[in-house]
C-alpha positions in Angstrom: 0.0 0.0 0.0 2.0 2.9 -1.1 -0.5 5.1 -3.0 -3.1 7.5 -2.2 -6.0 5.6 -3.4 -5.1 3.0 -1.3 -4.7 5.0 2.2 -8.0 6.5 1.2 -9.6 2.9 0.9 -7.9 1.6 4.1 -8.3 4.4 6.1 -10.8 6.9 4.5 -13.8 4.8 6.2 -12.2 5.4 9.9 -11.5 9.6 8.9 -15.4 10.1 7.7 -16.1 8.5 10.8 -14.6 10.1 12.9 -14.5 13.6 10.9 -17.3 13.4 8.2 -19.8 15.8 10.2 -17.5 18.6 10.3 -15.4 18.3 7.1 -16.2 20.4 4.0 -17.6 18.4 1.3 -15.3 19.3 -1.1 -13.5 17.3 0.8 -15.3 14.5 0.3 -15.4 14.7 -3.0 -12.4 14.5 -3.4 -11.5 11.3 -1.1 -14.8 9.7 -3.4 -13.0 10.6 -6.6 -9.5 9.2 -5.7 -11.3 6.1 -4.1 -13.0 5.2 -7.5 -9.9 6.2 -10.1 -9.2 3.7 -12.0 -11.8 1.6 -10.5 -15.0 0.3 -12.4 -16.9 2.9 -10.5 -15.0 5.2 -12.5 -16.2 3.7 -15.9 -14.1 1.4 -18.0 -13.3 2.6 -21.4 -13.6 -0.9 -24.2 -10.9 -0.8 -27.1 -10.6 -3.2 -29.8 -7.4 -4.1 -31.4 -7.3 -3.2 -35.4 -5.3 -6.1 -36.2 -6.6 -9.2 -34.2 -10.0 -7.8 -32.9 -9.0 -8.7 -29.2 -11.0 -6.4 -26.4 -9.3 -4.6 -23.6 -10.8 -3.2 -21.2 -9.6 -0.1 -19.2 -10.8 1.3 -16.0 -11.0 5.3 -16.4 -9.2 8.1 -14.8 -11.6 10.2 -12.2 -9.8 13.1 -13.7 -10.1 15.0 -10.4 -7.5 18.0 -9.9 -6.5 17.0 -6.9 -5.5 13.2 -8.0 -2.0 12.6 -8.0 -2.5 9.7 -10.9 -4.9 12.3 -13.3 -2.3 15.3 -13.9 -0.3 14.4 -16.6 -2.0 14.6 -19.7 -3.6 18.4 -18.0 -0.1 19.2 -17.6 1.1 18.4 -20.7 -1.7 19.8 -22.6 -1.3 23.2 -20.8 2.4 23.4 -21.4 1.8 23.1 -25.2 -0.7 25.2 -25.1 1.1 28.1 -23.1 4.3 27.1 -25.4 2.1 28.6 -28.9 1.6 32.1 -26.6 5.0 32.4 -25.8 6.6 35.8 -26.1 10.2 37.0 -27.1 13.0 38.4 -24.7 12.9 38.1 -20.4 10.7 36.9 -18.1 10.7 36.7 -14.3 8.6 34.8 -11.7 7.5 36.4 -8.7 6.3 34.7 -5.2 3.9 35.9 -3.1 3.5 34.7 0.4 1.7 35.1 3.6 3.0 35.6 7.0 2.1 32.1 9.2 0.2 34.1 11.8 -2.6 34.7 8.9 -2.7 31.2 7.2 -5.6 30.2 9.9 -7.6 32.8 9.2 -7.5 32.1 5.2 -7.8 28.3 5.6 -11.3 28.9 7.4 -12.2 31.3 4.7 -10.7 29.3 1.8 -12.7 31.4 -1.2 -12.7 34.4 -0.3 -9.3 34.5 1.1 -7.9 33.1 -2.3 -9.8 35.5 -4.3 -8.1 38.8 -1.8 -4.6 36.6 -2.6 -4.8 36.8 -6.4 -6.6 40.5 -6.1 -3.8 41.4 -3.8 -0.7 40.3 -5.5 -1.8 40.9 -9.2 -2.5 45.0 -8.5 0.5 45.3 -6.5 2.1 43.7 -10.0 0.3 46.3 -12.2 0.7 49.6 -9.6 4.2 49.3 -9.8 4.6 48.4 -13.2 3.2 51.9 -14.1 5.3 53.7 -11.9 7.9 55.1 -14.2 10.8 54.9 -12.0 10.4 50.8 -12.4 8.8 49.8 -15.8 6.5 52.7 -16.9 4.0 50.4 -19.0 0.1 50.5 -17.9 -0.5 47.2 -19.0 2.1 44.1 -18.0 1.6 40.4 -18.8 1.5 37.7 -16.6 0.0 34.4 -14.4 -0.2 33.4 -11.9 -0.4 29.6 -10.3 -1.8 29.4 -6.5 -0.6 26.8 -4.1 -1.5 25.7 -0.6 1.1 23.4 0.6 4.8 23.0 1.8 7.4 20.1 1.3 5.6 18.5 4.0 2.0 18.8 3.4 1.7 21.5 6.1 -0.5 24.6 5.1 1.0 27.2 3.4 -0.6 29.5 0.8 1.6 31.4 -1.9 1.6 32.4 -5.6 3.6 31.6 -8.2 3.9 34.3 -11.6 5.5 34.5 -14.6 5.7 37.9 -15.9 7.1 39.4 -19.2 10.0 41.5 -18.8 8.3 44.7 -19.5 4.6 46.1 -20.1 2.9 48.1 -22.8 2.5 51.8 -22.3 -1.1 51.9 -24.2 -1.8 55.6 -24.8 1.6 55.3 -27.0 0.9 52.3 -28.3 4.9 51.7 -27.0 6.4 48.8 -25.2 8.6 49.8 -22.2 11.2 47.0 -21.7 12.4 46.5 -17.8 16.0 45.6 -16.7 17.2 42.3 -17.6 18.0 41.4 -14.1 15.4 43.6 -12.4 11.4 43.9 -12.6 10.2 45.5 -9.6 11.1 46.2 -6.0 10.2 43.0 -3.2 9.8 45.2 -0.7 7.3 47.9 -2.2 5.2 44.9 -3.8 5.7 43.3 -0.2 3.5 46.4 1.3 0.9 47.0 -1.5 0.1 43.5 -1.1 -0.2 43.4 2.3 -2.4 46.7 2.1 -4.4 45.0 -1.0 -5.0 42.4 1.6 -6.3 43.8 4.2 -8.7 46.4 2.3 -10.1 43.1 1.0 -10.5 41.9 4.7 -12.2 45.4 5.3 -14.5 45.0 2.6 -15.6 41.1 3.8 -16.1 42.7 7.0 -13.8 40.2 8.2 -10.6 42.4 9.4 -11.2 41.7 12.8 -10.7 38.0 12.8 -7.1 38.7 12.1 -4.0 39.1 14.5 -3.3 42.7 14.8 0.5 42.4 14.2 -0.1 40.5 10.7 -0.6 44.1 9.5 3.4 45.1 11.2 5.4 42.1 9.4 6.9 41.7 6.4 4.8 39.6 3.7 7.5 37.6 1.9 7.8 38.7 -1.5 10.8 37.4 -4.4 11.1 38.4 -7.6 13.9 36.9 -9.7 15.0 37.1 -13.6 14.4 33.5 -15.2 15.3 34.4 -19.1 13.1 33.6 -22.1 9.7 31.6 -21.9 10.1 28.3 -23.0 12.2 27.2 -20.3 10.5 28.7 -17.8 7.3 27.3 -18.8 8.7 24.0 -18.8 9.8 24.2 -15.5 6.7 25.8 -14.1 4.3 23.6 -15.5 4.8 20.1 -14.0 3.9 22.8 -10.8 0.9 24.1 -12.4 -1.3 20.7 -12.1 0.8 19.3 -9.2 -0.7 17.9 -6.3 0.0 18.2 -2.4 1.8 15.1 -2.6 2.5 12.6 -6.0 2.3 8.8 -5.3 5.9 8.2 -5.6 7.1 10.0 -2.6 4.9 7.8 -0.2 7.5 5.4 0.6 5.8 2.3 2.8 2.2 2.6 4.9 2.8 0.7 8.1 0.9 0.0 11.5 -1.1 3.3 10.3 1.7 5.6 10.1 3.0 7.1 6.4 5.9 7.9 5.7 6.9 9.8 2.6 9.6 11.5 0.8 10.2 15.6 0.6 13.5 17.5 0.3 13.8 20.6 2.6 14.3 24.4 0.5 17.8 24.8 -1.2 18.5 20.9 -0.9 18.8 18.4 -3.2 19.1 15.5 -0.5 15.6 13.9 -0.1 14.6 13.5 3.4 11.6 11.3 5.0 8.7 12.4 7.4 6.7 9.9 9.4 2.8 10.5 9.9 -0.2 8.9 11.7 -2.9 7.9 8.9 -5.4 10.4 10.0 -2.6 13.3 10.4 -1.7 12.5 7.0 -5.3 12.7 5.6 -5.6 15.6 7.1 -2.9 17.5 5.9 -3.3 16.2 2.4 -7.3 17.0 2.3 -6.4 21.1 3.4 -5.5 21.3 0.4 -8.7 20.6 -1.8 -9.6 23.7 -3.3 -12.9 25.0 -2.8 -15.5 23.9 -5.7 -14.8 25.8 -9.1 -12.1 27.9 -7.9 -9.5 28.6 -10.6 -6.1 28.3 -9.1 -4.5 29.7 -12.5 -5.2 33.0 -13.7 -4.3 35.4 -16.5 -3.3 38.9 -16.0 -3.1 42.3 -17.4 -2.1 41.4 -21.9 -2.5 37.4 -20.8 -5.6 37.9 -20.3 -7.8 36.1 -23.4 -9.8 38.6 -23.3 -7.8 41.8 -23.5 -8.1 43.5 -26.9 -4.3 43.3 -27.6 -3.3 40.4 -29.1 0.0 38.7 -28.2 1.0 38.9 -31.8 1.0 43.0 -31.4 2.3 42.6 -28.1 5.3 40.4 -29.3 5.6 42.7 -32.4 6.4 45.9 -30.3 8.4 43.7 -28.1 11.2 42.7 -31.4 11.0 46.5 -31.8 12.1 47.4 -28.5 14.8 45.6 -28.8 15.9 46.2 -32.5 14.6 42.8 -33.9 17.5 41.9 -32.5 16.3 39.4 -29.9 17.1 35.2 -29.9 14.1 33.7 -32.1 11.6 32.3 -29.5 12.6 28.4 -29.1 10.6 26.0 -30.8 8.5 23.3 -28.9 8.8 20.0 -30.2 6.4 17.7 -28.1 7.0 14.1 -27.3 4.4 11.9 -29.4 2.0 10.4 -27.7 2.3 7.2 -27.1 0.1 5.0 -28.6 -2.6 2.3 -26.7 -0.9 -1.2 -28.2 -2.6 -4.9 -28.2 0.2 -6.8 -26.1 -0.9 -10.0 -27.8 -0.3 -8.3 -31.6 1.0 -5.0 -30.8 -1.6 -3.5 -32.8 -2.7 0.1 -32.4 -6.1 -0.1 -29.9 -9.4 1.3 -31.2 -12.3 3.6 -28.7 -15.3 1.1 -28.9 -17.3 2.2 -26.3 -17.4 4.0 -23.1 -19.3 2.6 -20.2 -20.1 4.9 -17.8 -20.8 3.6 -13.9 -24.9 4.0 -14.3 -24.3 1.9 -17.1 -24.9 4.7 -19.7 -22.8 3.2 -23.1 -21.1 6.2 -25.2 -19.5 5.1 -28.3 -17.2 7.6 -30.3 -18.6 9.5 -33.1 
């Protein structure tokens, strides 16, 4: 037993139990989802083989975002499709994050706290990015990817961004390159975001649930040069559909306690944590994001529906520089690799779909 379905089949009976009438229910969603993946209550998909006409049957994915075994093909799908948007010349990625004192306030207001995150961070982005003593450009580019957990499962909110190195002055219809190596100061984004924040709190009426002195520290802010886009979206993007934890780092479930991989910040040395069942369910279920919330967002000329096009933006970009920036790299994805018969290694054919009410789809 050393995947998450499994712990959730084992153990997921005793954690309703005992916790069911006070969990959310996204959480138990969730736990439902990953108990059924790649189960016949998840459907199984029939294929026929084109050469010998053998049938395989295949139990289907649950495809829910918080499964460690359903994020590949999302992952890969976004990263080809962020890949054709790519734009010429620097990029950085900035990270917001909360003080600790604050994260039990937003786990117990999950939404709304997430929404004042991504409201937060993104106009401390754009307010400086204006300001002519940084970039000067009303209109910046970026996204940004929330996440909720730490190396070891423990609570802790941040957002990542990607951001072009520059932003669009629109009444001049002029793009306003920044510094290679510098986009915008930590600290000043460190103390808009933090006032963003708590006018958000104000507005929810909620200001008053939250430790006086989170308003006197420093919110954690970096901001750090990371080149040209392809090779920062290929490192981001195995993060942008990642899980709290992936299968592979739970290394053996024994006498109910789990005990799983994690390496600590700046190390490359993996390390191993030991957790009671229920502790471990626990820390892995804060994490479930609350029903239809959209963890990555699109900012400013990223935005699909601002009414500059990345072609005009990229355009103004080559001028800026002369045209005499690297050409963007070219993606060449991995082929898919094709569903084979192992009797006849022929290629496998869709037949049918069955779902679990027993509702047959067939292709076409």
């Amino acid at each position: 037993m050393e995947n998450l379905n499994d712990i959730f089949r084992t153990f997921g009976p005793q954690y309703l139990e005992r916790f069911g009438d006070e969990m959310p229910k996204e959480h138990g969603k969730a736990m439902d989802a990953i108990l059924k993946c790649r189960t016949e209550e998840a459907g199984i998909a029939l294929y026929e083989c084109e050469d010998c006409g053998h049938p395989h049957r295949v139990y289907r994915s649950c495809g829910n975002r918080h499964c460690p075994t359903c994020q590949h093909h999302k992952t890969r799908e976004w990263l080809e499709s962020q890949i054709n948007r790519q734009l010429p010349g620097h990029h950085f990625m900035l990270t917001f994050t909360v003080p600790e004192s604050v994260r039990r306030f937003i786990r117990a207001h999950q939404r709304l706290a997430y929404e004042a995150l991504f409201k937060a961070s993104a106009a401390a982005i754009k307010k400086l990015a204006a300001d002519d003593k940084h970039v000067g450009g009303d209109l910046p580019g970026f996204f940004g990817v929330l996440h909720t957990w730490g190396r070891t499962l423990e609570y802790h909110p941040h957002i990542h961004y990607i951001a072009t190195g520059g932003a669009l002055l629109t009444k001049e219809g002029t793009w306003r390159p920044s510094r290679i190596d510098f986009y915008l100061p930590v600290k000043a984004l460190s103390k808009i975001f933090r006032a963003k924040f708590r006018d958000e709190m104000k507005a929810a009426g909620l200001e008053g649930e939250i430790p006086p002195e989170v308003w006197e520290i420093k919110w954690n802010v970096n901001c750090q040069a990371v080149g040209e886009s392809s090779a920062t979206l290929k490192y981001l993007a195995p993060y942008v559909f990642k899980v709290a934890i992936s299968n592979s780092r739970i290394v053996k479930v024994e006498n109910r306690i789990v005990t799983f991989r994690y390496k600590k910040p700046r190390s490359s040395r993996w390390r191993t944590m030991a957790l009671d069942v229920m502790e471990f369910i626990r820390r892995f279920l804060q994490h479930v994001l609350p029903t239809g919330f959209m963890k990555v967002r699109y900012f400013g000329f990223m935005n699909p529906n601002c009414k500059v096009g990345l072609d005009t933006i990229s355009t103004l970009i080559e001028m800026s520089h002369g045209f005499n920036l690297p050409e963007v790299e070219a993606y060449d994805p991995l082929p898919w690799e094709p569903i084979v018969c192992p009797h006849r290694g022929g290629a496998l054919k869709l037949h049918a779909i069955v779902l679990s009410n027993g509702t047959v789809i067939r292709p076409g």
